[in-house]
C-alpha positions, 0 to 999 in steps of 0.5 A: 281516238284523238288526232296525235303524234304517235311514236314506236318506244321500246321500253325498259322490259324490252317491249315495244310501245306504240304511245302519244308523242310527249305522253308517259301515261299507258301505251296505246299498244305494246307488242312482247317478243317470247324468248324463243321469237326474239332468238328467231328475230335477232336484230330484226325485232324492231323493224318487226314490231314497226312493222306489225304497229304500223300495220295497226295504225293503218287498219285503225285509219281505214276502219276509222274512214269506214265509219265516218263515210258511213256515218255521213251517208246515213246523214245525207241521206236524212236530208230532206229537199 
């Protein structure tokens, strides 16, 4: 994924959105409280539903430097001397 901007919207359904800042194509991820989990959240959704994108994103940064760190171990180790 591309480096960006990102921003947490809550959109006109009451879904929140994790997108590109500037960006009204599809979200990246959107996150839907039920009925009943909204009532158990009350006015504690949002920073709920921060909290679970921003969890995400962190997982996705360190699977991302996972790879790449592997991906230049498997490079240095094809260098010859």
């Amino acid at each position: 994924m591309s480096q960006a901007f990102l921003e947490i919207v809550e959109l006109e359904d009451g879904t929140f959105a994790l997108r590109r800042m500037e960006d009204e194509g599809e979200p990246l991820v959107e996150i839907h409280f039920s009925s009943e989990v909204e009532g158990f959240l009350g006015d504690h959704k949002v920073a709920i539903a921060k909290a679970m994108l921003g969890a995400g994103v962190q997982a996705a940064g360190a699977i991302s430097k996972s790879l790449m760190e592997a991906e230049e171990k498997e490079l240095s180790d094809r260098v010859l001397h």
